[in-house]
N, C-alpha and C positions, 0 to 999 in steps of 0.2 A: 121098536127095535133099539132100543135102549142100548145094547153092545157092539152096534155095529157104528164105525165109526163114519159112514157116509150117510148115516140116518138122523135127523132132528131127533134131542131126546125129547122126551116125557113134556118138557117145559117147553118156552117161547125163542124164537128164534126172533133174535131183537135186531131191529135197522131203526138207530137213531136218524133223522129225519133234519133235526135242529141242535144236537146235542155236536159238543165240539169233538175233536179225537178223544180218546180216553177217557171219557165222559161214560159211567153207566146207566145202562134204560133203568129207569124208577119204577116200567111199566113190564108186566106179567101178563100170559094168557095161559090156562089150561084149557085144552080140550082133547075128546078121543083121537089118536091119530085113523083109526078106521072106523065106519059107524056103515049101517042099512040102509039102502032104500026108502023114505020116511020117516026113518028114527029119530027120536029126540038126539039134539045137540048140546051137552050143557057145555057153556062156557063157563070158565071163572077168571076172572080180573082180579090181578093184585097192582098194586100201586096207582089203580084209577081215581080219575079226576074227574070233576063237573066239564062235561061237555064231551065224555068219552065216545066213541062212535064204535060199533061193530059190522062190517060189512063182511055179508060169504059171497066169493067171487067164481064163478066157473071158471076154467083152463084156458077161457080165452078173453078175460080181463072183464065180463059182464058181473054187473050187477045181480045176484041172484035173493037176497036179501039184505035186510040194513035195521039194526036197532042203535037206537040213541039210549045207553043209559041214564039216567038221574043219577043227582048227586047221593053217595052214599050208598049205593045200589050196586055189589059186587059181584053180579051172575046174568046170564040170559040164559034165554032155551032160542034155538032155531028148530027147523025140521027139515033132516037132511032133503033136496031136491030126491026126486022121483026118476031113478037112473034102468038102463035094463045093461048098460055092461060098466065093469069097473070104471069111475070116473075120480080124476085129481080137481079140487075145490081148494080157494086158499080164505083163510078167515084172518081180514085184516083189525084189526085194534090200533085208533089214532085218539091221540090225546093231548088237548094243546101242554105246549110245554113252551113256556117262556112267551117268545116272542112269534115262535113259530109252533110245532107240532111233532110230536114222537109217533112213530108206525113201528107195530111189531107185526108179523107175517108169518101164520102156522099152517102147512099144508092136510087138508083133510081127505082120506080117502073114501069113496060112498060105493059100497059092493051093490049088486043086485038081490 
C-alpha cells in the first residue's frame, strides 16, 4: 500500500541501532509485504555487510527462522511458516556497523 500514508512502503523501514541522529541506514531490505502459506520469501539486501543476519520473527517476538548471509551474497529465500488464518511476521536484518550494529524491521504478512 504504497499510497497509504500509515503503511510501510515498497522499501525498508530503517531503526539505526548504532548510528547517531541524523546518521542514514547504509542498509536495505526488500521483500513482499503479503506472501502464502509456504510460499517462497525472496529477500534482497542492499548495503549488506560480512556478517549480516536475517531473522523472520512471529508476532510474538519468536524466532521462526534465521539465515547468516556470506560476504558478497545479496539475497535469501525463507518459506513463509504454515499459517490457517492471516498472520503478521516481522523480518529483521542486523548488520554490524562500526562498533555496534544496524537493524532494519519489515513487517510480512502470510495469508492462508
Amino acid at each position: 500500500n504504497a499510497g497509504d500514508p500509515g503503511m510501510p512502503s515498497a522499501g525498508a523501514l530503517g531503526e539505526n541501532t548504532s548510528a547517531g541522529p541524523g546518521q542514514p541506514s547504509a542498509l536495505t531490505i526488500s521483500a513482499p509485504p503479503t506472501v502464502r502459506s509456504q510460499q517462497a520469501i525472496r529477500v534482497d539486501v542492499g548495503g549488506a555487510v560480512a556478517g549480516l543476519q536475517l531473522v523472520l520473527l512471529d508476532d510474538d517476538g519468536n524466532e521462526v527462522a534465521r539465515r547468516n548471509l556470506p560476504s558478497g551474497q545479496s539475497s535469501s529465500v525463507f518459506r513463509a511458516p504454515a499459517v490457517r488464518t492471516r498472520s503478521q511476521f516481522m523480518l529483521e536484518a542486523t548488520s554490524p556497523r562500526g562498533s555496534g550494529s544496524e537493524t532494519i524491521v519489515k513487517p510480512i504478512t502470510v495469508l492462508p
